[in-house]
Backbone bond lengths (Angstrom), bond angles and torsions (degrees), N, CA, C in turn:
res aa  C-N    CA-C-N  psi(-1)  N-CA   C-N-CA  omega(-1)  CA-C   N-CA-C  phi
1 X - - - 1.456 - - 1.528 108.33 -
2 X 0.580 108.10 125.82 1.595 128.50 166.77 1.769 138.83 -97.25
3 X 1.022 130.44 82.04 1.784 141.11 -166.25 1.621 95.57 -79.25
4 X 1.544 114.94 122.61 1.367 108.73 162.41 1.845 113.69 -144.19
5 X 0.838 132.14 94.67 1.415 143.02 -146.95 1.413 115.97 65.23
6 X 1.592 127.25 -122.75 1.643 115.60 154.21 1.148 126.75 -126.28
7 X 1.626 77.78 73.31 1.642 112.87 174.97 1.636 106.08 -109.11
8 X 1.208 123.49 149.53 2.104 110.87 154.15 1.496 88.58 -152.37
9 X 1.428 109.37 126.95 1.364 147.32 152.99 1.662 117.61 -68.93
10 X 1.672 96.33 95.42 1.828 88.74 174.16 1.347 98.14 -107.87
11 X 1.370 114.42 78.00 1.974 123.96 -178.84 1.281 104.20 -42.05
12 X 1.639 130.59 -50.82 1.369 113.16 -149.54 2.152 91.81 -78.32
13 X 1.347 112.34 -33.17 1.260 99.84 -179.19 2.025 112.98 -82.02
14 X 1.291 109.93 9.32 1.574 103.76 147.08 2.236 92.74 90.25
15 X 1.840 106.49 13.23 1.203 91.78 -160.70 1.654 110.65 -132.75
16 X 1.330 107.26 144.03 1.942 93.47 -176.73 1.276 78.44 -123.29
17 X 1.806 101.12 150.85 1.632 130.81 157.56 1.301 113.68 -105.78
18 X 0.961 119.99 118.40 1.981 119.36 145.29 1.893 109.35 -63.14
19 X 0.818 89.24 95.92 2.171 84.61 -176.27 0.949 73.49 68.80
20 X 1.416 106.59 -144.01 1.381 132.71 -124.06 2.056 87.77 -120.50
21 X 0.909 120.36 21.45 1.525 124.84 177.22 1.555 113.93 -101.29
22 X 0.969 125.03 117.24 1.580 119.99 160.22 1.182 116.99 -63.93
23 X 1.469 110.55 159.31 1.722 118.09 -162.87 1.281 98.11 -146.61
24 X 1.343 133.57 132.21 1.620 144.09 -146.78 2.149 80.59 -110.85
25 X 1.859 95.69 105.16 1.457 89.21 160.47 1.520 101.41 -135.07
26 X 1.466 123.45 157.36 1.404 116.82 149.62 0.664 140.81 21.46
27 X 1.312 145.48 164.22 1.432 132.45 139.29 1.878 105.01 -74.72
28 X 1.487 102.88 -60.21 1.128 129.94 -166.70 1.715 107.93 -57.04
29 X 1.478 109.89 -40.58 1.900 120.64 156.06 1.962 108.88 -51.79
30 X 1.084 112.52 -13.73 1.326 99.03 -173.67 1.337 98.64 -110.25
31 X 1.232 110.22 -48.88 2.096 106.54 -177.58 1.560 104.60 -42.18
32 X 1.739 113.62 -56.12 1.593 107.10 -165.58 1.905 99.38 -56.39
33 X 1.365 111.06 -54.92 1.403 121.19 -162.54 1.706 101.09 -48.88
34 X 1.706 122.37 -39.62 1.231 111.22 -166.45 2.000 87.28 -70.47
35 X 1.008 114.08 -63.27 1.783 113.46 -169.74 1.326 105.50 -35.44
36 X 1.449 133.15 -59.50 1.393 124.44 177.54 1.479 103.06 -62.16
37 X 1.422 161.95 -9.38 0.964 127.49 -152.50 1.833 89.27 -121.68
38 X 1.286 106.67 -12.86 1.501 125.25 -164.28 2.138 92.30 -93.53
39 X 1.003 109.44 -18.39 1.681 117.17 -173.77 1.534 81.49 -116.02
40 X 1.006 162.35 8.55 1.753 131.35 167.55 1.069 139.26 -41.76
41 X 1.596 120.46 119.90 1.238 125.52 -166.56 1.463 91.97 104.95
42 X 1.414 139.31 -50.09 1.141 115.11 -158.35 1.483 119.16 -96.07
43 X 1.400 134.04 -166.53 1.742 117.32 -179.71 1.586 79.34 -126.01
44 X 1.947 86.44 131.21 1.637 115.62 175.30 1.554 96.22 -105.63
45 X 1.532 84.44 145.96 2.118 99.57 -174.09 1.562 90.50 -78.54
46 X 1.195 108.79 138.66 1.421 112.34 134.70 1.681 134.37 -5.42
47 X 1.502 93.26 -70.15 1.716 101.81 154.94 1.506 142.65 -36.37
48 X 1.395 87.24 -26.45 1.565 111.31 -156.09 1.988 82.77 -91.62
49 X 1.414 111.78 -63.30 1.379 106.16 -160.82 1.675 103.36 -75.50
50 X 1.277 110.71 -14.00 1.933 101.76 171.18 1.071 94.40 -91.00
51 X 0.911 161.17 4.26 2.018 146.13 172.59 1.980 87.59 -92.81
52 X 1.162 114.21 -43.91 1.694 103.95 -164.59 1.710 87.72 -67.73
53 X 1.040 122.42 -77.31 1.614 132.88 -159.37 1.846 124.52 -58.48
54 X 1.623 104.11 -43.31 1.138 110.45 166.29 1.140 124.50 -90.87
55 X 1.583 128.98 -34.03 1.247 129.93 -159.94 1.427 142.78 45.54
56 X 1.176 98.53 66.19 1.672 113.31 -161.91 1.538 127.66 101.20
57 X 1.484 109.81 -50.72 1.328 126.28 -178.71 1.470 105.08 -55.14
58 X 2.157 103.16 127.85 0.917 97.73 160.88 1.867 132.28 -68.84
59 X 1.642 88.63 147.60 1.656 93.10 -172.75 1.210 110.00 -142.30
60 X 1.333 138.60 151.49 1.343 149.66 -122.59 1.923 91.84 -134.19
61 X 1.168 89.54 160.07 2.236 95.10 -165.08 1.368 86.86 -68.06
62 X 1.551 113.60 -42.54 1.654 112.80 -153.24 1.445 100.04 -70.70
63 X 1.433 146.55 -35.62 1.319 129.28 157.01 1.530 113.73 -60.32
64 X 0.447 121.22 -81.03 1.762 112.58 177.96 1.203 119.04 -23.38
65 X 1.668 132.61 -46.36 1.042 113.65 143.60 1.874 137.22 -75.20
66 X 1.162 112.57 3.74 1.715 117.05 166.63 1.570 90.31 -76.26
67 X 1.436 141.33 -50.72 1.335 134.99 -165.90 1.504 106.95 -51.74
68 X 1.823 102.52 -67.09 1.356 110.87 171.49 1.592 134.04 -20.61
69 X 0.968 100.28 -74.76 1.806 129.31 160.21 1.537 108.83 -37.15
């Protein structure tokens, strides 16, 4: 689990809260978000967040950044 303002990230259960509210994301919005939030502070490759979210499948910058965003 992960707490980052009033936000909490329970990645392995697939779920983000604002407080105490659930928030309807992705699957694929939560894998990148747990890797960036699990690397903070540091700079994650590209590679790094399409191996968590896609898993092999080729994927194009412009999804990766629609996820991002």
């Amino acid at each position: 689990m992960y707490a980052f303002g009033p936000f909490r990230l329970e990645a392995p259960a697939g779920r983000l809260y604002r407080d105490n509210e659930p928030l309807a994301l992705p699957d694929r919005h939560v894998s990148v978000l747990a890797v960036l939030v699990a690397h903070a502070g540091q700079v994650v490759s590209k590679d790094t967040l399409i191996a968590a979210a896609w898993q092999g499948l080729a994927v194009t910058d412009n999804s990766l950044e629609q996820v991002i965003s």
